[in-house]
C-alpha positions in Angstrom: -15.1 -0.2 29.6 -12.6 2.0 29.5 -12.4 5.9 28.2 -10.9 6.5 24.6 -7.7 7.7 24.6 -6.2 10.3 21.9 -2.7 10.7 21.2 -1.1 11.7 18.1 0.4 8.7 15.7 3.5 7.2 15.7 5.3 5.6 12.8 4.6 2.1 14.7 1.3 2.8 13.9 1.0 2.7 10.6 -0.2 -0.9 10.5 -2.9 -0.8 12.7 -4.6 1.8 11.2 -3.9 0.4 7.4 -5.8 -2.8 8.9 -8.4 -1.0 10.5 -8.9 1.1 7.4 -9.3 -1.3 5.0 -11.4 -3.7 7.6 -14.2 -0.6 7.7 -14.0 0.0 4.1 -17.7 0.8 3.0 -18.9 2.8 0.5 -20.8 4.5 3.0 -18.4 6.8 3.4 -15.8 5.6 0.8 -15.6 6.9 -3.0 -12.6 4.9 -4.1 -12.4 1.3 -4.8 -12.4 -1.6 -1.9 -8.5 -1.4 -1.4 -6.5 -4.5 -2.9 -3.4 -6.2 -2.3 -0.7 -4.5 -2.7 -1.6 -1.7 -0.5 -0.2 1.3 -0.4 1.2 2.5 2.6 -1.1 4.8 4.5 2.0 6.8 5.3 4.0 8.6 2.2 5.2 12.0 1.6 1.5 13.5 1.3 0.0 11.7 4.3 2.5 11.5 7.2 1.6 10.0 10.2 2.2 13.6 11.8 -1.2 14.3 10.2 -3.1 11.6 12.3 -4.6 11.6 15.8 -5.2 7.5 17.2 -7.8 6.8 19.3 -7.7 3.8 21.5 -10.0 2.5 23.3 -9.4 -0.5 26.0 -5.8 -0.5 25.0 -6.1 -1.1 21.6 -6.3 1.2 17.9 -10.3 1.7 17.5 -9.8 4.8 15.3 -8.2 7.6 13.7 -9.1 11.2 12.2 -6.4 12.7 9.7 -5.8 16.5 9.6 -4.7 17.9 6.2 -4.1 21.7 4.6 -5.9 20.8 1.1 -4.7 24.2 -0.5 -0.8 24.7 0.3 -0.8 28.1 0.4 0.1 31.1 2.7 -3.4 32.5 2.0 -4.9 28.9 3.0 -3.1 28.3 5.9 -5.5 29.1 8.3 -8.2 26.4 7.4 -7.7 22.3 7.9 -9.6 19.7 6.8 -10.4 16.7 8.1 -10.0 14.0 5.5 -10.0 10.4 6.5 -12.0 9.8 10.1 -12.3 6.1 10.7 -13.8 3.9 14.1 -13.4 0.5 14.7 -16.9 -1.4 13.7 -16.7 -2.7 17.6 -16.0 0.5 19.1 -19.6 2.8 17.9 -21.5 3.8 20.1 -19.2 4.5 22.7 -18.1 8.2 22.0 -15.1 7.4 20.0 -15.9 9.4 17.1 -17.2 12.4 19.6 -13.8 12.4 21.0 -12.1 11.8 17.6 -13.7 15.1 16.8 -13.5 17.7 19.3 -9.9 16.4 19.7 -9.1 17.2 16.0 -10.7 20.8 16.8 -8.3 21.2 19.4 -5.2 20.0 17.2 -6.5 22.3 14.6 -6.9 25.7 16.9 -3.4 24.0 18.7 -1.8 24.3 14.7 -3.3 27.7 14.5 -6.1 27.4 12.0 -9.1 29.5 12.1 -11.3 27.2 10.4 -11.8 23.3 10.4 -13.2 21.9 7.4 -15.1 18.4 6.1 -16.7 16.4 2.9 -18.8 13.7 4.2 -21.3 12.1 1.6 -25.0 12.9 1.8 -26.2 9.7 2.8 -23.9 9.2 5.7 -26.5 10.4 7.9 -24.9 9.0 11.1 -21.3 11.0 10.3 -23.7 13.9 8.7 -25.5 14.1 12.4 -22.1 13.4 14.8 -20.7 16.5 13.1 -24.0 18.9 13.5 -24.0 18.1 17.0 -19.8 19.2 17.0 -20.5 22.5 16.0 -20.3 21.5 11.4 -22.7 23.6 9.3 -23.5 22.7 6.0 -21.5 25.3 3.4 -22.3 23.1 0.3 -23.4 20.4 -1.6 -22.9 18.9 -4.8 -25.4 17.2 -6.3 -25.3 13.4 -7.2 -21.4 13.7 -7.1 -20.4 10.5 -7.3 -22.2 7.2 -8.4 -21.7 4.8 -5.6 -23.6 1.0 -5.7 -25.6 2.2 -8.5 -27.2 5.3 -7.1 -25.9 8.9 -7.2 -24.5 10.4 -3.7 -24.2 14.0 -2.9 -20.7 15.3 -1.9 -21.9 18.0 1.7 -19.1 20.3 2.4 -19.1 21.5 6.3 -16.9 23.5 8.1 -17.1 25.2 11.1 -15.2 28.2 12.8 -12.4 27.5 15.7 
């Protein structure tokens, strides 16, 4: 077994992580529907692959986490939010998503923000306990936000400083 290795995405890998997106598709952590052919490209104008650290592990794509500013503004700048953090089903459990993590910290403090930002749904208790351990505090929750396999899911904002 071999360490993960972070680098920042390529255009080249655009399919890998589509594949490996839709393969861990669960509504675990997922609000919209299982994705469908045709897919959309999981580059475009709003998401491009600038925005994604790759995580490989044994030579191959095991995971991602994508870095986005959610407000576009000059008073927003300093804060980034992780939105979209994905590891292969094969590759838990061997510090993937640990090192997913602090390296998306260290892109964010390397882009300048002050603040690093999450929404992970309340009964994601594995994700909910990875970023506790990274340094995430709870800063909100909304209650019974969305309506996921019949039962109503919480919506827990976390952020934490850089």
């Amino acid at each position: 077994m071999s360490e993960p290795r972070i680098r920042p995405a390529t255009p080249a890998d655009e399919d890998p992580l589509a594949h490996l997106d839709r393969a861990t598709w669960s509504t675990l952590h997922a609000v919209t529907p299982p994705p469908e052919p045709p897919y959309a490209p999981l580059f475009d104008e709003r998401h491009p692959h600038q925005d994604y650290l790759v995580a490989e592990l044994d030579g191959r794509v095991a995971g991602y986490v994508r870095l986005a500013q959610m407000i576009p503004l000059p008073a927003h700048a300093h804060v980034l939010t992780i939105q979209g953090f994905v590891v292969a089903e094969e590759a838990r459990g061997r510090g993937l998503g640990r090192a997913l993590i602090r390296a998306a910290v260290a892109e964010a403090r390397a882009r300048g923000a002050r603040r690093l930002t999450l929404r992970v749904l309340g009964h994601n208790t594995p994700a909910r306990k990875l970023y506790e351990a990274e340094g995430f505090a709870v800063e909100g929750v909304l209650p019974g936000e969305f309506l996921l396999d019949g039962a109503y899911v919480d919506d827990i904002c976390m952020g934490r400083a850089l």
